[in-house]
N, C-alpha and C positions, 0 to 999 in steps of 0.2 A: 234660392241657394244654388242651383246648379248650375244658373246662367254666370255668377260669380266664380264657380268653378275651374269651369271652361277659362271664363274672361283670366286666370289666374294661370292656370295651365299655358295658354296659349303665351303668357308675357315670361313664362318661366322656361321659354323653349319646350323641349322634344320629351324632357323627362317629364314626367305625369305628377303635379302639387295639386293635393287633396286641402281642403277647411277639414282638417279632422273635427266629428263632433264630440262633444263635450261629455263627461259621462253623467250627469243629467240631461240630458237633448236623448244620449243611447238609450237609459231608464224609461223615456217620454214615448221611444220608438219601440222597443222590444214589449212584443204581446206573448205572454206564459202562459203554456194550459196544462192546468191538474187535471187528470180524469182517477178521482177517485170518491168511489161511496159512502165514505165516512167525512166526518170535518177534519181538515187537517191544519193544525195551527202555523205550521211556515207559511201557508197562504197569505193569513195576515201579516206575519214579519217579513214575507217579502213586499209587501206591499206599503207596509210602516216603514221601506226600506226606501219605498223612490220604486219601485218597480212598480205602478200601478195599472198597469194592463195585464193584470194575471189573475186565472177568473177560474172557476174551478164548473167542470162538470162531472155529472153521477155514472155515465156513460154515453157512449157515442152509438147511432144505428143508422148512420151516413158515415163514410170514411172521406166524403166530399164536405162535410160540413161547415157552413162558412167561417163557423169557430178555428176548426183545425186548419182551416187553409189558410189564414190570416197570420195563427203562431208560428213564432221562429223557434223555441223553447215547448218542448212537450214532457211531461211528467207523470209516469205512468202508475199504479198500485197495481201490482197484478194481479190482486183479491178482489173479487167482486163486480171486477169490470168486463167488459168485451162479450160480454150476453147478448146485448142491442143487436150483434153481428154476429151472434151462436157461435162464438167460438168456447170447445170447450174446455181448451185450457184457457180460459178468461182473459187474464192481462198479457198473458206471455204471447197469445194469438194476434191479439191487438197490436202488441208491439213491432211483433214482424210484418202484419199488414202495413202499417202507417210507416216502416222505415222504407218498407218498400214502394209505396207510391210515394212517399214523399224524402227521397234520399237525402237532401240539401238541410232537412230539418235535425235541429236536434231530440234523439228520443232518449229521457232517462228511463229507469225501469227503477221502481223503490217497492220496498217491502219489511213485512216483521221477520219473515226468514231470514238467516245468515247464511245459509247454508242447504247443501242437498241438492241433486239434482233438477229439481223443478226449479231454483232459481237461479242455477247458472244455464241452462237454456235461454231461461228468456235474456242473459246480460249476452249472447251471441249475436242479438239484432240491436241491441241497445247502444246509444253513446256511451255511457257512464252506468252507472248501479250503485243503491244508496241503501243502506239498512234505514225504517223510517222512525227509526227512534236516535239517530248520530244528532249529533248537534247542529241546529240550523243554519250556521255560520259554513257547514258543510255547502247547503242546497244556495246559501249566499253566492258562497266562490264559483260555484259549477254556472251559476248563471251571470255571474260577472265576466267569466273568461267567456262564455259561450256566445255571451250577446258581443264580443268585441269581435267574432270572429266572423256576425254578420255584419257590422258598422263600423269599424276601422280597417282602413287599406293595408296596413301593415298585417295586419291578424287574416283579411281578407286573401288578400295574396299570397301568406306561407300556405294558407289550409289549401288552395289551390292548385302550388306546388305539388306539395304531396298527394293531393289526389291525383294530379298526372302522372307522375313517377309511381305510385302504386298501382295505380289502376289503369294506365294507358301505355305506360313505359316509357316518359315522355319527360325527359329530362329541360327544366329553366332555370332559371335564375331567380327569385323573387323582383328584382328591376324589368325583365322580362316579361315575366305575368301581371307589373303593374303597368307598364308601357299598353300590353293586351286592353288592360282592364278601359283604361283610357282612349286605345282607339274604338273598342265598344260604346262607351257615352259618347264619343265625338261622333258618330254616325249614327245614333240611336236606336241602334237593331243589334240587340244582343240575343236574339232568335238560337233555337236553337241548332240550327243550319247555320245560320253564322257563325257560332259558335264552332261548332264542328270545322268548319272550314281552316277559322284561322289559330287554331290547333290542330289539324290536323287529326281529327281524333273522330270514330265513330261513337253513337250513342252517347250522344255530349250531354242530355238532358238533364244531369244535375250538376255538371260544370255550370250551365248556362242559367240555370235555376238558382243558384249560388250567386254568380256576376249580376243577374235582374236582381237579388234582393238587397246587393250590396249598392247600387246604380239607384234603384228605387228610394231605397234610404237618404241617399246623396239629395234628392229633386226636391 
């Protein structure tokens, strides 16, 4: 697929044409992880959905875990979890661990609380936050939008955007960042010294971690 890419790129000039995949092919690609110690029935409806790389653990006691480093989508319960790694606020410690080594990732946070301070701490490291009693059609859409924004260039490149301009102060274009995106697979060293470079930007490491899983996805 990616030598087709290129070959497509290359006949369409300078501007960067992607094969968008299909959103069965994204389903095929995106891997979801629950970590929670109870059974939770969205797992199976997302799963009865097309999403079937989503696998549920009871806790994690590696934050290197081959599980976690492989998912794009993370799914947190903050009840009962993040003991493996002694944290003693359980899932809310978990949560800022894992966004912090792994920034590029998305981390939900869910729970039966609505409310109170113990659970808006943890929604301060989290992408999103979900009562887990909402209707599953909820956990549906959060992972529909979430996996486009690692396998579609369009979704790819605004979330890129705005991470420069928030976090580096680095104003583009979205044509711009897709142009980037392109000279990264046409050289194939999306390092993250590369990266940095041609941004112009220090501590690029989840810029670059972002562009590898969106590049990865593409091959």
């Amino acid at each position: 697929m990616l030598n087709r890419l290129i070959d497509k790129i290359i006949k369409g000039g300078s501007r960067p044409v992607f094969n968008e995949l299909t959103k069965a092919e994204i389903k095929d690609r995106t891997k979801i992880l629950f970590i929670d110690d109870n059974k939770f029935k969205v797992i199976d409806i997302l799963k009865n959905n097309g999403w079937r790389n989503t696998q549920c653990l009871d806790d994690i006691e590696d934050l290197d875990d081959i599980r976690v480093r492989e998912s794009h989508i993370l799914f947190i319960d903050i009840h009962g979890v993040g003991r493996g790694l002694g944290f003693s606020n359980e899932g809310l410690g978990l949560v800022k661990a894992l966004k912090e080594r792994y920034p590029e990732k998305k981390v939900v946070v869910y729970s039966s609380e609505s409310k109170g301070d113990r659970f808006e701490e943890g929604f301060e490291y989290a992408d999103s936050r979900l009562k887990k009693n909402v209707d599953p059609i909820r956990f549906l859409a959060l992972v529909d939008d979430y996996s486009d924004e690692f396998f579609s260039l369009d979704a790819c490149a605004n979330r890129l955007k705005e991470i420069l301009r928030e976090d580096f102060k680095v104003s583009m274009t979205v044509d711009e960042v897709k142009q980037k995106i392109y000279q990264f697979q046409k050289k194939g060293d999306f390092s993250e010294d590369s990266v940095s470079r041609a941004f112009n930007i220090g501590n690029a490491g989840s810029v670059a971690s972002i562009i590898g899983l969106f590049l990865g996805a593409s091959s």
